[in-house]
C-alpha positions as CSV (number, residue, x, y, z in Angstrom):
1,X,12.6,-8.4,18.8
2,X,9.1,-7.1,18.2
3,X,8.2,-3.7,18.8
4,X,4.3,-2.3,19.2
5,X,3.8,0.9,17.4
6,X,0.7,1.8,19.8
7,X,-2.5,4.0,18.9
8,X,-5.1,5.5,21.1
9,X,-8.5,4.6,20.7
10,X,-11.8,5.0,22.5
11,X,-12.6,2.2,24.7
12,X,-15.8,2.0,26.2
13,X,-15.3,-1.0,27.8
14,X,-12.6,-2.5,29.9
15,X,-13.1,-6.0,29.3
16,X,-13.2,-8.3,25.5
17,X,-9.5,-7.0,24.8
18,X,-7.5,-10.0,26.0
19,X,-10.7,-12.1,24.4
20,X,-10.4,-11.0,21.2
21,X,-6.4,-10.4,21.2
22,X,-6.1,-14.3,21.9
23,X,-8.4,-15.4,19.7
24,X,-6.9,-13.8,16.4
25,X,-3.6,-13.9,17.3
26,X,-3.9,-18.1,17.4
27,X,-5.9,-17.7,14.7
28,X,-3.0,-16.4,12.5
29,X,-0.5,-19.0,14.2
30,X,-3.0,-21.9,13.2
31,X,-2.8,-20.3,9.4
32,X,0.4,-20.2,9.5
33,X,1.2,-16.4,9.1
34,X,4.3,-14.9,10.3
35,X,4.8,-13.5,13.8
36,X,3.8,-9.6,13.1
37,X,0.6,-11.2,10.9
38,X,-0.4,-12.7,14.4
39,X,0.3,-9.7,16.4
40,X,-1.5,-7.2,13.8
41,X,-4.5,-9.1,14.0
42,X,-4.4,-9.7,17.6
43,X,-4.0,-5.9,18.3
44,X,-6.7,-5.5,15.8
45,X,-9.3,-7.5,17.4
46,X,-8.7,-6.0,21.0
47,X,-8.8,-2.2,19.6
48,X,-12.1,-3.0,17.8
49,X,-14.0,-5.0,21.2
50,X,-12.9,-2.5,23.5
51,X,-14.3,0.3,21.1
52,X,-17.3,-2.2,21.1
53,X,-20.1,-2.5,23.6
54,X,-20.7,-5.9,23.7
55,X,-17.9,-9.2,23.6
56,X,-19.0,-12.1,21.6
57,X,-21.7,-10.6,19.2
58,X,-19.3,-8.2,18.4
59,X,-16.4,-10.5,17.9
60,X,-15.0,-8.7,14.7
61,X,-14.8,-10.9,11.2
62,X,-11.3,-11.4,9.4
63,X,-12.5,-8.8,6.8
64,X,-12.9,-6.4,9.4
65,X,-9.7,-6.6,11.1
66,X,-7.7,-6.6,7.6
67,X,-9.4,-3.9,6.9
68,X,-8.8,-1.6,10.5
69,X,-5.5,-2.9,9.6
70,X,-4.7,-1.3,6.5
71,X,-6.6,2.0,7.9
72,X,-4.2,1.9,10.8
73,X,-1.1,1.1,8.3
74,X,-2.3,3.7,5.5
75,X,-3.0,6.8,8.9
76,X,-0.4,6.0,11.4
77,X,2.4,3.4,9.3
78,X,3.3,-0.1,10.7
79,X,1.5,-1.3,13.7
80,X,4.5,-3.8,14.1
81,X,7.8,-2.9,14.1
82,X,10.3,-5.9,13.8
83,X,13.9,-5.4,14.4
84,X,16.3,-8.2,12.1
């Protein structure tokens, strides 16, 4: 069982989410990282499009989203919380 540890953030769009959570989520799977990799980058990609004021352009990198991740880890703890 997965569990989200959800954050607020400022979205000033309402669209790009689903985009960007799809796209780096199978990203991961293709790679072959584990399931809270997937979702962590997933959730990553949707916080940082919504934020965003355009979709495609602003289609974060692999760097980026590694990097909101550890911000989020280091601020708020794990964005994934999976139960053995």
């Amino acid at each position: 069982m997965e569990n989200s540890n959800a954050r607020q953030y400022n979205a000033l769009k309402g669209f790009g989410g689903g985009d960007g959570y799809a796209s780096a989520f199978l990203y991961g799977v293709f790679e072959g990282l584990d399931l809270a990799e997937c979702l962590e980058l997933g959730s990553a990609s949707a916080s940082l499009l919504v934020a965003s004021h355009g979709c495609a352009p602003n289609m974060p990198a692999l760097g980026a989203l590694r990097e909101f991740i550890a911000d989020s880890k280091k601020r708020h703890g794990d964005m994934v919380a999976m139960d053995d």
